[in-house]
C-alpha positions as CSV (number, residue, x, y, z in Angstrom):
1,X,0.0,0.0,0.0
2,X,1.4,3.4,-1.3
3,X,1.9,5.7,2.3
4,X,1.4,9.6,1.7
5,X,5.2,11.3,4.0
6,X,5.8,14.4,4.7
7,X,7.8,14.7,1.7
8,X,5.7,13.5,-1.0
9,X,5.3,15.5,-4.3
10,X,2.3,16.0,-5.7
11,X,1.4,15.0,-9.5
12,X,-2.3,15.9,-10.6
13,X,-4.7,15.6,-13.4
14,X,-6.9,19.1,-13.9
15,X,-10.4,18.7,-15.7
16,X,-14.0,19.5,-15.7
17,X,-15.2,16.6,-15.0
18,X,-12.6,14.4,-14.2
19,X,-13.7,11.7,-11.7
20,X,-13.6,9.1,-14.4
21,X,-9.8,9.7,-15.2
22,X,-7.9,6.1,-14.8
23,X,-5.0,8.8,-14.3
24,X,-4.8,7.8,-10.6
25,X,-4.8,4.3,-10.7
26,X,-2.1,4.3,-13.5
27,X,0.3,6.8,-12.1
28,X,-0.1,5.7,-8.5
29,X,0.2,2.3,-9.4
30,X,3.7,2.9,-11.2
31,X,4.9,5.1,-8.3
32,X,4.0,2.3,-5.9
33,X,6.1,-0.4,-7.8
34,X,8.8,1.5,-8.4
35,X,9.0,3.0,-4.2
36,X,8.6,6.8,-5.8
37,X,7.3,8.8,-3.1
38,X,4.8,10.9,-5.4
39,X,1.1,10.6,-5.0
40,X,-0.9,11.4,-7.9
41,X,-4.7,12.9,-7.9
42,X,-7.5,14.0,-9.8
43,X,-9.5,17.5,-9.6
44,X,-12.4,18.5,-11.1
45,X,-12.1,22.4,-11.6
46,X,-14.4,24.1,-13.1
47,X,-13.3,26.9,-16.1
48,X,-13.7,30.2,-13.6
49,X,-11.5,28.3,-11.2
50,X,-8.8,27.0,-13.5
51,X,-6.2,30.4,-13.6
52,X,-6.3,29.8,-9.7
53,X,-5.7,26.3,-9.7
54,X,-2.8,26.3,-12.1
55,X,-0.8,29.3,-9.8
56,X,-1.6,27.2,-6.8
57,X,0.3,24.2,-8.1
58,X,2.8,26.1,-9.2
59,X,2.9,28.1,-5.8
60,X,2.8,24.4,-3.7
61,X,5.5,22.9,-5.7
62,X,3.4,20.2,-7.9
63,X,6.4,18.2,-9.7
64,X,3.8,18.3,-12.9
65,X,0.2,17.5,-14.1
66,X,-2.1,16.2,-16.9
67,X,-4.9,18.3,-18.5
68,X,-7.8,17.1,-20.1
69,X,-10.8,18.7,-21.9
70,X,-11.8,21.4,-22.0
71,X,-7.9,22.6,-20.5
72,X,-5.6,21.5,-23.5
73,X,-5.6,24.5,-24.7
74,X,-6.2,27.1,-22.1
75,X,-3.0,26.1,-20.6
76,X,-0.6,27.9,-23.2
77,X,-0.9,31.0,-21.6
78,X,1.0,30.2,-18.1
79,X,3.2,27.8,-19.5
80,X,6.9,29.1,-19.9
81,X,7.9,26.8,-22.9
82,X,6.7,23.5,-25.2
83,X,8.4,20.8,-26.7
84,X,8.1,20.6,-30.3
85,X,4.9,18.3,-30.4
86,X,3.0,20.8,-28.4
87,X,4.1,23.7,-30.5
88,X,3.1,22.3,-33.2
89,X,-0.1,21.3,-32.0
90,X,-0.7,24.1,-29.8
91,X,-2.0,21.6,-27.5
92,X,-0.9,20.2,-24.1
93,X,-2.1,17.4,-21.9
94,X,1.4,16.9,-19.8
95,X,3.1,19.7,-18.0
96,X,6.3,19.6,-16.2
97,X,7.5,21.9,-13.3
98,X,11.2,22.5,-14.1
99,X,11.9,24.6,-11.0
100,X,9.8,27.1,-11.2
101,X,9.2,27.2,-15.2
102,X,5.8,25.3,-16.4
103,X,6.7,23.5,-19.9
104,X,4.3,22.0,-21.8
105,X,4.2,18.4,-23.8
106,X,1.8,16.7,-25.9
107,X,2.2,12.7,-25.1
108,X,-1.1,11.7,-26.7
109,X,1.2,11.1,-30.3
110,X,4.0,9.3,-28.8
111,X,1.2,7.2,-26.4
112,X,-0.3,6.1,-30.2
113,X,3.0,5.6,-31.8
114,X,4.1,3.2,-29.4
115,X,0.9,1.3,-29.8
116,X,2.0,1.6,-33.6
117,X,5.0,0.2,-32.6
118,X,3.6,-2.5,-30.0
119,X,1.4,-3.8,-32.7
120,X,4.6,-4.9,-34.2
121,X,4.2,-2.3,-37.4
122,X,7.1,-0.1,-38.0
123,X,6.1,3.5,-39.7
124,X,9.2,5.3,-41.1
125,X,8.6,5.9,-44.4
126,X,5.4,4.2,-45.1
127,X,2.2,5.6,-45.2
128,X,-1.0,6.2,-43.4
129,X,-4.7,7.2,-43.2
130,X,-6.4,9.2,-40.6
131,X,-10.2,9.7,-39.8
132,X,-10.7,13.2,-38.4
133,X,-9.6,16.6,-37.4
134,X,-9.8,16.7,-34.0
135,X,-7.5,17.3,-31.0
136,X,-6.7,13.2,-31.1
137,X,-6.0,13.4,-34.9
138,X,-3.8,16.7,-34.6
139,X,-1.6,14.9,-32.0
140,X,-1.0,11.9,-34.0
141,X,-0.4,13.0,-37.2
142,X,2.3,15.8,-35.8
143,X,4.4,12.9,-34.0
144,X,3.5,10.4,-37.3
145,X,5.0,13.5,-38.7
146,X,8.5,14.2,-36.1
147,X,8.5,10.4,-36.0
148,X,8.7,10.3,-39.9
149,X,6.1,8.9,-41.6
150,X,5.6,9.3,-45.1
151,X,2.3,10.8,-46.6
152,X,-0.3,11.0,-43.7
153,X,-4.1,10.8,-45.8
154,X,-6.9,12.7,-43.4
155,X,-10.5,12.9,-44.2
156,X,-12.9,14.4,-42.7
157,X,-16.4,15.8,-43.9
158,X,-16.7,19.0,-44.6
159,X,-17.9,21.6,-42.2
160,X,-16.9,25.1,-40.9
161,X,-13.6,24.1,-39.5
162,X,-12.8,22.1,-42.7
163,X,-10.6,25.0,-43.9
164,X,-9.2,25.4,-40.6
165,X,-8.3,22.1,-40.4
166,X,-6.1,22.5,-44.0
167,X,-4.2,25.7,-42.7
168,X,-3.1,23.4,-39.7
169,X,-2.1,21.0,-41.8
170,X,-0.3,23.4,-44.1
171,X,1.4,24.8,-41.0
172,X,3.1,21.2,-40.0
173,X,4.1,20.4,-43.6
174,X,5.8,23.7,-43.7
175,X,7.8,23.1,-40.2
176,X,8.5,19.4,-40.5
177,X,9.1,16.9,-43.4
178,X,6.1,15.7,-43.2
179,X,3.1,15.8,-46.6
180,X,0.0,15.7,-44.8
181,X,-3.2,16.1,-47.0
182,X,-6.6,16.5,-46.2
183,X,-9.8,15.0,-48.4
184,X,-13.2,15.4,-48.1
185,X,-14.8,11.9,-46.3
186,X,-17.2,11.9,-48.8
187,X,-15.0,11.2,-51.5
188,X,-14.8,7.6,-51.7
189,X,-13.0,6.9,-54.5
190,X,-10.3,9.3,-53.0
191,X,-10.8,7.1,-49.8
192,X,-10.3,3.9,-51.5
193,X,-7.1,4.7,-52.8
194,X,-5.3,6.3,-49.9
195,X,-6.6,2.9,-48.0
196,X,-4.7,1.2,-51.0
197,X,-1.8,3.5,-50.5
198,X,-1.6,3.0,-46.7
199,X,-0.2,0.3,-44.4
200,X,-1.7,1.6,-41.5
201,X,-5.6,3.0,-41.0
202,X,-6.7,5.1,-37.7
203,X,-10.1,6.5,-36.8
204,X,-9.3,9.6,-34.3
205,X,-13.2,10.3,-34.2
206,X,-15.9,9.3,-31.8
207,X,-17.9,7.3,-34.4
208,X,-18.5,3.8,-32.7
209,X,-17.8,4.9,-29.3
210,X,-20.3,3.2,-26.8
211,X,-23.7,1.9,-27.9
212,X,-23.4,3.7,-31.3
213,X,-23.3,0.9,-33.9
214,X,-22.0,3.1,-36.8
215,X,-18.1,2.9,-38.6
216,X,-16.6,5.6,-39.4
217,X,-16.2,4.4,-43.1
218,X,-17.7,1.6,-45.3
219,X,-16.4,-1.7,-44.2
220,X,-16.3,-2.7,-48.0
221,X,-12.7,-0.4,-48.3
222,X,-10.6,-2.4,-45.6
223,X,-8.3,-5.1,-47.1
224,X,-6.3,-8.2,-45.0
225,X,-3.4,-6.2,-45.5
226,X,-4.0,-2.9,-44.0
227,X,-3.4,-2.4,-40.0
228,X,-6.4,-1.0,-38.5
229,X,-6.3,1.3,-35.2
230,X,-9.7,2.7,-33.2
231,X,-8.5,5.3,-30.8
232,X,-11.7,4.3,-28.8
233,X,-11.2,2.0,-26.2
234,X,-15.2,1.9,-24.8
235,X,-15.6,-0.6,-26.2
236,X,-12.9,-2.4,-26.8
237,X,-14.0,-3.9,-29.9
238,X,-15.9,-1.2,-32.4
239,X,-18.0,-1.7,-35.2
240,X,-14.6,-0.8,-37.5
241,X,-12.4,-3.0,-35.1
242,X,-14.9,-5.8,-35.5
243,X,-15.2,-6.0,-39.5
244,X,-11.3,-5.4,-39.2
245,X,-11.3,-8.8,-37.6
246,X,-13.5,-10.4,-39.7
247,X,-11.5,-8.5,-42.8
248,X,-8.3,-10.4,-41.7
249,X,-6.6,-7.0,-40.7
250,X,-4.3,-6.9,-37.7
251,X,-5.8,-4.4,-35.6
252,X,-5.9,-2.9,-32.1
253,X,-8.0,-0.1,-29.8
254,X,-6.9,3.4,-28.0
255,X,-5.6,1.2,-24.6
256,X,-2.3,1.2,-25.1
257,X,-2.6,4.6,-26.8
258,X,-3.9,5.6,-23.0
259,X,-1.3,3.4,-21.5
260,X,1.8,4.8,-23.3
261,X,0.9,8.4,-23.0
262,X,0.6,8.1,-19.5
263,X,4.2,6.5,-19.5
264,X,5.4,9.7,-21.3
265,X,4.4,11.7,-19.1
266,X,5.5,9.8,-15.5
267,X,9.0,9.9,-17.6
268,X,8.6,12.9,-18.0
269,X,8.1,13.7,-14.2
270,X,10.5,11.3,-12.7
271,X,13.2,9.9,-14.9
272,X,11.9,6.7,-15.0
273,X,10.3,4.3,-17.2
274,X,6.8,3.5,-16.4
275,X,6.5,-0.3,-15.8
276,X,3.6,-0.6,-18.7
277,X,3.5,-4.5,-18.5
278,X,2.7,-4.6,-14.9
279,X,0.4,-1.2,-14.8
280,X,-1.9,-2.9,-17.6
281,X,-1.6,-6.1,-15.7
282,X,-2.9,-4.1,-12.7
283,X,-5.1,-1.4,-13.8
284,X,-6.5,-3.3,-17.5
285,X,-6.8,-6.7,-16.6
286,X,-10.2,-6.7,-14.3
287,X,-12.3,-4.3,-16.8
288,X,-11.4,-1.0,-15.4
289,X,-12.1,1.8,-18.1
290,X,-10.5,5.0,-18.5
């Protein structure tokens, strides 16, 4: 049993809400096996409260904390510096107190590329397909992108933030090596063939999370030799996951994505390598969801 000392450091997740985190159980969990003496919690802060709450950690000494919606972006302003995923995104879900200065990190692309990499699929140089524009989707494809992919497909139909979408993708071509292009969803045939072009397919939206029965694209498109990844992990198995399955395509949900993210970021905060085989023993194995 993990004992809270007089000199334990504090490590936090901020959100509104944020009782369901899995946060806790992870980090606390990996501090306990390893004889760390941080203790890590969750608060639920609500948006008038969060300027406070973020000065107050810094004033107590917090060795570092997660954010999580709606505070990935609110955070930029008190935040002293970002690593080079976070920049780019302009998003941060991992923030480290480096005496003093707050700098900010985006883990949630290296927590999917090492489930890329887990999977046993190796990404330099090959390409891939991404479903959506979102916060998810922006953090993958920038680390696909540092971690050198080759042509990263999105699609997404259009709407309002369509265009907004493009100029952010413009924005990391310019800055990395990447060639990131975005296509309407509704273009099939344009779907198709990015598939065809693509070892590696990932839907970044919510389509199929929970009870909703829906795949993000027509099952029809996915082939035995494409690699299929649902950033969903409620449930484990989605409608895409499931035809993947019955396709023949290796595929595998947001878990580890969840896992390995978290393992950035205690690495981040204490030097050490998470123990992921023993925290998903622990925290996975007995149908605990995030």
């Amino acid at each position: 049993m993990q004992t809270i000392t007089g000199s334990t450091s504090l490590l936090c997740l901020l959100g509104h809400p944020a009782a369901h985190s899995i946060s806790p159980l992870m980090h606390n969990t990996a501090c306990r096996l390893l004889g760390l003496d941080h203790a890590y919690l969750a608060f639920d802060v609500a948006p008038d409260h969060f300027p406070d709450a973020v000065r107050g950690l810094l004033a107590i000494g917090c060795r570092g904390f997660n954010l999580t919606m709606p505070y990935k972006t609110a955070i930029l302003p008190y935040l002293d510096d970002l690593s080079p995923a976070a920049l780019l995104c302009e998003s941060v879900n991992t923030v480290v107190n480096d005496n003093g200065r707050l700098i900010g990190h985006s883990t949630d692309g290296l927590g999917f590329m090492a489930s890329v990499r887990e999977a046993g699929l190796a990404m330099e140089g090959k390409n891939m397909t991404v479903l959506g524009t979102g916060g998810a989707s922006a953090s993958i494809c920038v680390q696909a992108a540092l971690d050198g992919v080759g042509e990263i497909f999105v699609f997404q139909r259009k709407s309002p933030s369509f265009e907004r979408a493009a100029a952010f993708f413009e924005r990391v071509n310019r800055e990395t090596d990447s060639r990131i292009t975005l296509w309407d969803l509704a273009d099939t045939d344009r779907l198709r063939a990015c598939l065809r072009d693509s070892v590696l397919l990932v839907n970044a939206t919510s389509v199929g999370m929970g009870d909703d029965p829906r795949s993000p694209i027509p099952v029809k498109l996915l082939y035995p030799e494409l690699t299929v990844a649902d950033i969903i992990y409620h449930p484990a198995a989605t409608p895409l996951l499931t035809a993947a399955a019955q396709c023949g395509c290796r595929h595998f949900n947001g878990t580890s994505m969840l896992l390995y993210q978290g393992a950035a970021a205690f690495s981040l905060w204490t030097g050490q390598e998470m123990p992921v085989d023993e925290v998903r023993k622990i925290c996975f194995s007995k149908g605990e969801r995030p």
